[in-house]
N, C-alpha and C positions, 0 to 999 in steps of 0.2 A: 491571568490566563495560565490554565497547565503546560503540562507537554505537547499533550495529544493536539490541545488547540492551536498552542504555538506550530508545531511540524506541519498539519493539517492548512492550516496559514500560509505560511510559506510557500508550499509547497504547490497551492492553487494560483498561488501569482507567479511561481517559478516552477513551471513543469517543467518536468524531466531535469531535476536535481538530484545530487548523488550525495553520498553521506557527507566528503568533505565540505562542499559547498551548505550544506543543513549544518554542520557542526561551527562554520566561519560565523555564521551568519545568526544563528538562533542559541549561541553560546551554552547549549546543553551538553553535559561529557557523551564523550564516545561510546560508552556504554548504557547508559541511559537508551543515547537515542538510537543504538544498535538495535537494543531490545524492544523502545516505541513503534518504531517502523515494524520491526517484525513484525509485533502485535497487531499494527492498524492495518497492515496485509494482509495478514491472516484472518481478520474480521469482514474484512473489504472493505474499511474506511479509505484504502488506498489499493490503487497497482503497480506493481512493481515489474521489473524485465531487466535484464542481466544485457548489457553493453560495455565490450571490452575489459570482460573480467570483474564489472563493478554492477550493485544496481542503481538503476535510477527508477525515479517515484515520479508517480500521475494522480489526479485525486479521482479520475474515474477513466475507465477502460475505451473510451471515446475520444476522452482528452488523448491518450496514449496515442491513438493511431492517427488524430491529428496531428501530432509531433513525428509521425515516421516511424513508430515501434508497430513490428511488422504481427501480421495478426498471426504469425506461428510461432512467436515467442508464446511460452506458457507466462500468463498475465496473472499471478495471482495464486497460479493453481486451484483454478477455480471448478474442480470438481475432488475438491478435497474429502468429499463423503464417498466416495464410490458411485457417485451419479453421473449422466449421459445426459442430463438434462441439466443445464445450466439457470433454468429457476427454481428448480427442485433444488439445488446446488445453494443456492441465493436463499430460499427458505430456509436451509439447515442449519446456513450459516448465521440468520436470523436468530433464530428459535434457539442455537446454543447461545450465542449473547444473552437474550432473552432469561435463559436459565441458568447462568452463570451471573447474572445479576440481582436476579432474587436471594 
């Protein structure tokens, strides 16, 4: 199992984990999985929301607010293209994986 799968893993059985608890637990360095989590946030393999200074991670924006992550936290920043529409948003963010995988 990689990273992506390992953190993705976790992080579905343990929502709303924060880095140190993912770094205890899935023994990947700090920097690694600074830069993993980024990554799979900024894709939307994950959601992410600022609590107390720190984030903690969700594996989807559902899970999040059945844990209590309030829907006016920015989740993701999920209109990272300049879109008002949040499937249009969801395509874009497709479609660059998509072409940054080819």
């Amino acid at each position: 199992m990689n990273n992506y799968e390992t953190i993705i893993k976790f992080i579905t059985e343990n929502p709303g984990s924060g880095l140190a608890e993912l770094q205890r637990h899935t023994r990947i360095s700090r920097s690694s999985l600074t830069s993993s989590l980024s990554r799979l946030a900024e894709r939307g393999y994950l959601w992410r929301t600022r609590t107390g200074g720190r984030f903690i991670y969700f594996e989807s924006r559902a899970v999040a607010i059945q844990h209590g992550a309030t829907t006016g936290t920015v989740l993701n920043k999920p209109m990272k293209f300049g879109c008002t529409n949040e499937l249009t948003a969801l395509f874009n963010r497709c479609l660059a994986a998509a072409r940054s995988a080819v």
